[in-house]
C-alpha positions, 0 to 999 in steps of 0.5 A: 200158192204161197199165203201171207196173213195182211189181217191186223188182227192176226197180231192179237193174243187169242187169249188176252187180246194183247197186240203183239209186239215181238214175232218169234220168227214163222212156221211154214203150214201146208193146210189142204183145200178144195179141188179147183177144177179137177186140181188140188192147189198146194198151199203153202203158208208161212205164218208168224209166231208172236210173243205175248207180252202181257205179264197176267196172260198164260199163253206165251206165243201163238200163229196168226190165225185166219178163219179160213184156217183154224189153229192147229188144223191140216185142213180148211174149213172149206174141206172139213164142211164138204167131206162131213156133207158128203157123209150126213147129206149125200149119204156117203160112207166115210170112207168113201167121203175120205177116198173122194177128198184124198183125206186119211 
């Protein structure tokens, strides 16, 4: 499944809330989800990078973020809140957790 970020707000600097003006070309993500009957979808995300072109604004670039997927994460919200109700509401270890959700 091959995502692309239609999110107007995606374009805005997290920091100043600048609006973008310049991308710096994408950066390809491969975040992991959810089993969806029985199978783990391969996700494949080629998000963009833009500039920040606010003078007073320390961040200099930045990716498109969706709530889905937090910046800098491998894995979505979706995966991250079931492996840790697997541990604290299902009384699984963690690594038994970790083995059923295919995680390191």
């Amino acid at each position: 499944m091959h995502l692309v970020t239609t999110d107007e707000r995606a374009r805005h600097c997290p920091d100043c809330g600048t609006r973008a003006r310049r991308s710096k070309g994408r950066r390809v993500t491969r975040p992991r989800d959810l089993s969806v009957g029985g199978r783990r979808p391969r996700l494949v995300w080629a998000k963009r990078r833009w500039r920040c072109d606010e003078l007073a604004c320390r961040r200099r670039s930045f990716t498109e973020p969706v709530p889905p997927v937090p910046p800098r994460k491998r894995l979505t919200r979706r995966l991250r809140t079931a492996a840790g109700a697997a541990v604290a509401d299902q009384g699984r270890t963690v690594v038994q957790a970790a083995r059923d959700y295919a995680l390191s």
